[in-house]
C-alpha positions in Angstrom: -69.9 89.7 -93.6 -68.3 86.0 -93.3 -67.5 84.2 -96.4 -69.1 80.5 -96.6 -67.4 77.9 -94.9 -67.0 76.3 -98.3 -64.8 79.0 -99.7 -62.7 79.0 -96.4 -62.2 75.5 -96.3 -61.0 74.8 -100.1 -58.1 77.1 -99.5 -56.9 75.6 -96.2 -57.2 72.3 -97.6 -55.0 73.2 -100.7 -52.4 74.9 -98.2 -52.6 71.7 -95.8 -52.4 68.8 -98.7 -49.3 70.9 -100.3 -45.8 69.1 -100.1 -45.0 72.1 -97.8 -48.0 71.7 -95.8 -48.5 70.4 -91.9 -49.0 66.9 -93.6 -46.9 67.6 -96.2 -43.7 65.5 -97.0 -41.3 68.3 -96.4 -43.1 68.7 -93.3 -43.0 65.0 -91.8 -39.4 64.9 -93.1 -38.0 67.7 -91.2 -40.2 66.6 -88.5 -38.5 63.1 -88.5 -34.7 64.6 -88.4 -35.3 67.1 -85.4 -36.7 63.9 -83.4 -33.8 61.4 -84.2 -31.1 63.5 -84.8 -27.8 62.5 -83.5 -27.3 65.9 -81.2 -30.8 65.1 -79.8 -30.4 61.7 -78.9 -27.3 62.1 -77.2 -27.9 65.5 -75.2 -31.5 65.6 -74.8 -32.9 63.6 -72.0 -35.7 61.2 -72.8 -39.4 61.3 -71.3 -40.4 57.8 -73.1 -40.6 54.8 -70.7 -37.7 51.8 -71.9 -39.6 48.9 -73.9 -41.3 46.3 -72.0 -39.7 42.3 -71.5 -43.1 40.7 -72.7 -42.8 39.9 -76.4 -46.0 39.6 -78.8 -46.5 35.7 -78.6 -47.0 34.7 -82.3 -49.4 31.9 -83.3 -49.1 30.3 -86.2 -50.6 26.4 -85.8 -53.7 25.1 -84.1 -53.5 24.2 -80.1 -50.0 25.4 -80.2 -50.9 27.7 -77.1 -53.7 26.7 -75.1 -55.7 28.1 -72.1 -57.1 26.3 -69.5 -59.5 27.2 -66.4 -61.9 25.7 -64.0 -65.5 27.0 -63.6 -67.9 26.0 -60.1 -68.3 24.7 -58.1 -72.5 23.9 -59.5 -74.7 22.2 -57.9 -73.8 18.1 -58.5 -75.4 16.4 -61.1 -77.3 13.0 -61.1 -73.5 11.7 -62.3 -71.9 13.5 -59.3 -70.3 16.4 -61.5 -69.6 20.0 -59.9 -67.0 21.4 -62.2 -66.4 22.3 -65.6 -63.1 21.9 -66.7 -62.6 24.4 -69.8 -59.6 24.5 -72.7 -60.0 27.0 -75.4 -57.1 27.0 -78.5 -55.3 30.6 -78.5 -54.9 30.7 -82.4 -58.7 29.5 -83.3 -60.3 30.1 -79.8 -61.6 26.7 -80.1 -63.6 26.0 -76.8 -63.7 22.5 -75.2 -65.9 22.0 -72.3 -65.8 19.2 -69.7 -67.9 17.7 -66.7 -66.1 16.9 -63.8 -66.5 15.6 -60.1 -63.6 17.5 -58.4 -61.1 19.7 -59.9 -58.4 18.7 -58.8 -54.9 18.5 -60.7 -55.4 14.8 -61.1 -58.4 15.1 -62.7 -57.8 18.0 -64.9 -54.4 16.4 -66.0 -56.1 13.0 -66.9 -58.6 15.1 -69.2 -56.4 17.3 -70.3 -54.3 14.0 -71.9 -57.1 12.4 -72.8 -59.4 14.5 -74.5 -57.1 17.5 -75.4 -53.6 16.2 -76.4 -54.5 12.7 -77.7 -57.0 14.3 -80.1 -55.8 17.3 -81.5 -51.8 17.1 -80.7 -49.3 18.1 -78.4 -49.3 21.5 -77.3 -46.3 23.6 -76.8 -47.5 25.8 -74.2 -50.1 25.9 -71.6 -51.1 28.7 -69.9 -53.4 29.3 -66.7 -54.0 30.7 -63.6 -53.1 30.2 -59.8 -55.4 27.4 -59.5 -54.4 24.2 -57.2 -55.3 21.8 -59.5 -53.6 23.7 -62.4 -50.1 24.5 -59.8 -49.8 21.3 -58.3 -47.5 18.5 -58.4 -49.5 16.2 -61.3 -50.0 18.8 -63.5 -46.3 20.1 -62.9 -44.9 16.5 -64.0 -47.2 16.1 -67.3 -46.3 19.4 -68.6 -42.4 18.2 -67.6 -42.9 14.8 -69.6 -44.2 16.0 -72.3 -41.9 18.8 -72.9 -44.7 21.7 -72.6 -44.1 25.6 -71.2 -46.5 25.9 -68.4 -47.2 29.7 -67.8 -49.0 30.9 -64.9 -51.2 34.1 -65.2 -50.8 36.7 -62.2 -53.6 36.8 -60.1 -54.2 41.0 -60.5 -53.9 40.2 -64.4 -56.4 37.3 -64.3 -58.1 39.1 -67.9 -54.6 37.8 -69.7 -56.1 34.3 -69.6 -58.6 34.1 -72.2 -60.8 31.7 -70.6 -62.1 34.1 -68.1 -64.1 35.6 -71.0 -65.3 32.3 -71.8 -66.7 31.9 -68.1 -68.5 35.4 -68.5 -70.3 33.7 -72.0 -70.5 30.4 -69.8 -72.5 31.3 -67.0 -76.0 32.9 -69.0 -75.6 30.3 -71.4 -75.8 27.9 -68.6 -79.0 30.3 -66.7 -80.7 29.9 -69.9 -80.7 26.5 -70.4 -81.2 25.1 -67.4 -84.1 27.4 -66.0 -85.3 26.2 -62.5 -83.7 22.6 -63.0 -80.2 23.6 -61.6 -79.2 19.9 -61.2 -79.5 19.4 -64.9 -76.5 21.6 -66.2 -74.8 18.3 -67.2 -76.9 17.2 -69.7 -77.0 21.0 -71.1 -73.6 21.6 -71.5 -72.4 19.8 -74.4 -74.8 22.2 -76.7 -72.5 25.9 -75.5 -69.4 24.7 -77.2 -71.1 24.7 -79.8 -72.9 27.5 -79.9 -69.6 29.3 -79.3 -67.6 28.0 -81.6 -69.7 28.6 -84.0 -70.0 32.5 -83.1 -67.7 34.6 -84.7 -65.1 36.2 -82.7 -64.6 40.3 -83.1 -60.7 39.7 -82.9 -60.7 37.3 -86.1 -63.7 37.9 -87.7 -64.2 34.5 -88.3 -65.7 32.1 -85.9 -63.8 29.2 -84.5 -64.8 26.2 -86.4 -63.6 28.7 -89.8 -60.9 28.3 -88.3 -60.5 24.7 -87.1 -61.8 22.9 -90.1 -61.7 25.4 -93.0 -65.6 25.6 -93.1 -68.6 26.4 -90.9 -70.5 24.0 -88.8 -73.3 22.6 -90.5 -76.8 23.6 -88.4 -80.1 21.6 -89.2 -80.9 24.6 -91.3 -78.4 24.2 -94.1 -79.0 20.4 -94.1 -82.8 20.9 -95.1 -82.1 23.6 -97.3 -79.0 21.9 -99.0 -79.5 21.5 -102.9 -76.4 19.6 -103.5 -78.6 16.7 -101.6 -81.3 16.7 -103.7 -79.3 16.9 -106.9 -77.6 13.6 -105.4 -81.4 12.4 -105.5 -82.8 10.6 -107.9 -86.2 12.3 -107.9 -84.3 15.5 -108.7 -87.5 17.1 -110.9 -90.6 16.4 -108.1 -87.7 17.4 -105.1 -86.7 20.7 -106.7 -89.6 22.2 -107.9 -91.2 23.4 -104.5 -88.1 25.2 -103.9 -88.3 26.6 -107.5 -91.9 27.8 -106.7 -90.5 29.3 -103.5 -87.8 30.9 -104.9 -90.4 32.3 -107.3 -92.8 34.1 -105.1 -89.5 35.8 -103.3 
């Protein structure tokens, strides 16, 4: 006849908790001394593989580090667009998104100054893939001007650049909106930044305006169901009470 599992289990609990038990501090202790003792290190040989070169890159201020990628070639707009140039901010994962005609390093560079560097600041470091237009000569000399570390992801570790999970969001997003109407992506793709920045990211927790401005984006719903407007209202009586009754039958 077994005893219940409940009897069995209280004692091997109160032998495992004890200071002398397998988790125990005399234990983890001992443990700790056999591994790094002095006779060990020096005799023993070692199975562990030496530490890596790549150190943890640590982020501290917004487009400090910044990723960049192209995405197309689409089928050309009424303006003659076929590319998507995107830049996403390492340390907010900010996502910029912009039309272009060709991607090309001329191109890329000139939007990269324009909308990227003169608005939020000068990066320190930029960092993307194999790309022409990212390896060539123009984008070489503004990265040398400037004073900015250009890194260039390997192309059998293409997942380091954290764009290329930005063009797996990209392309439904795009599907979705534009339907049939393929030519139209254009006019479309100003509303997926937004959308993704204001997602919140599994790594953070906190989605990428939180992080950019200190506060979410405002969406048409918390403009029409803001009370701090209608207390700026002078009809503050007649504009609250249907929200009053609403709140009521809730």
């Amino acid at each position: 006849m077994m005893p219940p599992k409940q009897i069995i289990m209280k004692p091997m609990e109160r032998l495992k908790e004890s200071p002398n038990g397998i988790t125990g501090l005399v234990c983890v202790l001992t443990s700790l001394n056999y591994v790094n003792c002095t006779e060990c290190n020096r005799c023993k040989p070692s199975n562990q593989k030496p530490s890596g070169l790549l150190r943890t890159p640590m982020y501290s201020q917004r487009f400090e580090t910044i990723f960049n990628d192209s995405f197309g070639p689409l089928l050309e707009s009424p303006s003659r667009k076929k590319w998507i140039f995107i830049v996403e901010d390492c340390y907010t994962r900010w996502v910029e998104l912009f039309a272009l005609p060709q991607a090309t390093a001329r191109e890329c560079a000139t939007t990269l100054m324009e909308e990227v560097i003169l608005r939020y600041g000068l990066p320190r470091r930029l960092i993307s893939d194999h790309g022409s237009q990212f390896v060539g000569t123009v984008m070489q000399q503004l990265c040398f001007i400037l004073n900015i570390d250009q890194d260039i992801i390997h192309v059998y570790q293409s997942q380091a650049n954290h764009v290329e999970r930005k063009n797996r969001d990209l392309k439904p997003r795009i599907a979705i909106l534009v339907q049939n109407r393929h030519d139209e992506w254009e006019g479309k793709l100003s509303s997926i930044p937004f959308a993704l920045n204001s997602a919140k990211c599994d790594t953070t927790g906190k989605t990428a305006a939180n992080l950019q401005f200190g506060r979410e984006m405002r969406t048409i719903d918390d403009v029409t169901n803001d009370f701090r407007a209608i207390i700026d209202n002078e009809n503050f009586v007649p504009e609250i009470t249907p929200y009053l009754k609403r709140l009521a039958k809730i």
